[in-house]
Residue, then its C-alpha position, 0 to 999 in steps of 0.5 A: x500500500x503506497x505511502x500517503x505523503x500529502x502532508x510533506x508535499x502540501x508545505x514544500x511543494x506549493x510554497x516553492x513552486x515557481x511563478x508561472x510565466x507568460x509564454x507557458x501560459x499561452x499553452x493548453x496542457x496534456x498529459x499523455x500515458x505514454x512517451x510519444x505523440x502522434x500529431x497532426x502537423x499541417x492543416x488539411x489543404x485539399x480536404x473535398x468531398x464527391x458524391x459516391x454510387x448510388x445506395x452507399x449512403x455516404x460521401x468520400x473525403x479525400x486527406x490527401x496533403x494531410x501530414x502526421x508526425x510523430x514526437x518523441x517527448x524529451x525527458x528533463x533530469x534533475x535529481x540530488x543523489x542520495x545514498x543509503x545514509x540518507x534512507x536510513x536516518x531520520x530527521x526530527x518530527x518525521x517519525x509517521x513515515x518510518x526511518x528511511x521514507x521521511x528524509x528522502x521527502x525531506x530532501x525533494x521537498x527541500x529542493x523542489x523551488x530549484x527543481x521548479x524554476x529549472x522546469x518553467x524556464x525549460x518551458x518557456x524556452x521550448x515555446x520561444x524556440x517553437x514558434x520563432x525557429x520552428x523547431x526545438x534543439x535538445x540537450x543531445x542534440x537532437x531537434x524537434x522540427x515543427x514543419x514550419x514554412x519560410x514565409x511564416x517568418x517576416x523579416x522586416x524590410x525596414x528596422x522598426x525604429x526608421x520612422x518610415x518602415x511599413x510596420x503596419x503593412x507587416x502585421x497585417x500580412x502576418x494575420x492574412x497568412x495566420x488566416x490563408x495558411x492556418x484556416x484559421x477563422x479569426x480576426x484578433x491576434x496577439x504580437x508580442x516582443x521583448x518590448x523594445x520594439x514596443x514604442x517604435x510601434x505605438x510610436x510610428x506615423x502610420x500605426x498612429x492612424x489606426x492605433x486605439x492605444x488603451x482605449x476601450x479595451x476590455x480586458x477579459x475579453x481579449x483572451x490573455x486578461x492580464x491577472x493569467x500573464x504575469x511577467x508581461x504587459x499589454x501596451x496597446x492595440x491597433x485595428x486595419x484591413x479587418x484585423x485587430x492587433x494587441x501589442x504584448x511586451x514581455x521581458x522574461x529571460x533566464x541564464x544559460x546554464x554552464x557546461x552544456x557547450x551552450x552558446x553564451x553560457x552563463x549570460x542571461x537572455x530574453x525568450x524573445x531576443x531583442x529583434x524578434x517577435x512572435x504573432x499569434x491569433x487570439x484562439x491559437x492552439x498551442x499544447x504543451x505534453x507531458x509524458x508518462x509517469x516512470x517507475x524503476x524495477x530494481x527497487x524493493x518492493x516497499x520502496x517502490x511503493x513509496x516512491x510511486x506514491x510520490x509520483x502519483x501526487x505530483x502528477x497533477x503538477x507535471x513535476x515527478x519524483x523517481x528513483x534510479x538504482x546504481x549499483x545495486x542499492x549502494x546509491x540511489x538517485x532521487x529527484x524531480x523528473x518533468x517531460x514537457x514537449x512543447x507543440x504547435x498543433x498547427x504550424x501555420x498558426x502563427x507568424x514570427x518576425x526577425x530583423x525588427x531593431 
């Protein structure tokens, strides 16, 4: 029978769980029972139907152009090691969980903000990547690519900050792709930066004409009400061609870690760097999945049991504890494991720019 540890993790989970951010928000979430994902990468283009034979009681639907990828989900790793030691000491006030459980609680518990903040920065990376490259580059190495087309990336003919670029001409092309290329039946989109293109913007001859600024916005019914994006800030909008445009800043960054090989390690960047920028319909669709929880076969059976209940309680926070055997039982690695895969259901949904400063 697992053991019931909700009485640790109600504490130590919760009160360092990281702050949610901006990016990571815009996805919806799901939790797969399994380490793969099979979806549909390109909306069907020539989807038809004709009338069959008399009596077959139907119509036939042609899928041709219909294009299905399977994604592997990536598995993050994040754990402390633990020897024996530390299963088999006990610290003050843990006796209702017996000798060697309580401490191994104790030491997630304690590291579960780092662990946290290690996950959310993992996601917010993989949706900048996502929708600005079009593809996401592994730890290993490997990529995930998203089979996004080289027109849904606008490279702006004029920097931003030249009072006569056609910054409105852009983004309205941006929508009429989102709108032909995506089959997307919409008429409100979100552009967002890392706001230092956000007063060029608002700021330019053209954009003036038809901008509203703040006025009249309600901001529940915008799709992104400000209470659900922390770390962001609505600066304004503007209405053209049939299109209405909300001008989002956020300035979100994290630091690179060191000894990965990484460029710039080390440094702290933005998820949107300072030139790019990401357009998005209002109802877009994006996911973020989550693989399925892990189990180790070489722990002992009591063990194993209390380890599974620690998955168990964390799976609603997509955050799961694991055991890994070394060496027999001498070593045990514990920590937090998360998978998170970051997909763009329809990647001719959106638009991402280069070239703004």
């Amino acid at each position: 029978m697992p053991v019931d540890l909700n009485t640790y993790f109600a504490g130590g989970f919760e009160r360092k769980k990281a702050t949610p951010q901006f990016l990571t928000n815009l996805c919806k979430e799901v939790l797969t029972n399994k380490a793969t994902v099979e979806l549909d990468s390109r909306v069907v283009k020539s989807l038809y139907s004709v009338d069959l034979p008399q009596c077959t009681g139907g119509r036939f639907h042609d899928l041709s152009g219909y294009e299905s990828f399977k994604y592997k989900i990536p598995q993050y790793n994040d754990y402390t090691a633990l020897t024996d030691k530390w299963f088999l000491e006990r610290p003050f006030g843990a006796i209702p969980y017996g000798e060697r459980v309580a401490d191994a609680v104790e030491e997630v518990a304690k590291n579960q903000g780092i662990f946290s903040s290690y996950q959310a920065n993992a996601k917010s990376k993989q949706v900048s990547d996502g929708l600005l490259n079009g593809e996401l580059t592994l730890l290993n190495g490997d990529k995930i690519k998203f089979n996004k087309k080289a027109t849904h990336d606008i490279a702006a003919a004029k920097k931003y900050s030249d009072s006569s670029a056609k910054i409105v001409d852009e983004l309205m092309k941006g929508c009429q792709l989102i709108v032909d290329d995506g089959k997307v039946a919409d008429c409100e989109f979100h552009f967002i930066s890392n706001g230092s293109v956000t007063n060029p913007i608002l700021l330019n001859d053209e954009v003036q004409k038809l901008a509203k600024r703040m006025d009249g916005i309600d901001r529940v019914a915008i799709g992104m009400p400000v209470e659900k994006c922390p770390g962001a800030s609505l600066s304004g909008h503007l209405v053209g061609d049939g299109f209405t445009i909300y001008i989002w800043s956020f300035k979100g960054g994290f630091t690179v870690p060191t000894g990965y090989k990484f460029a710039g390690e080390g440094t702290t960047q933005r998820f949107i760097p300072d030139d790019r920028a990401i357009l998005l319909p209002k109802n877009h669709d994006l996911t973020m999945f989550y693989g399925g929880l892990v189990t180790c076969p070489n722990m002992s059976p009591n063990m194993q049991d209390v380890f599974n209940s620690i998955q168990i309680i964390k799976a609603k926070e997509y955050a799961y504890c694991y055991p890994k055997a070394n060496a027999g039982t001498t070593t045990l690695e514990h920590g937090v494991k998360a998978a998170p895969l970051f997909v763009p259901t329809n990647p001719d949904g959106y638009v991402s720019y280069s070239n703004l400063m």
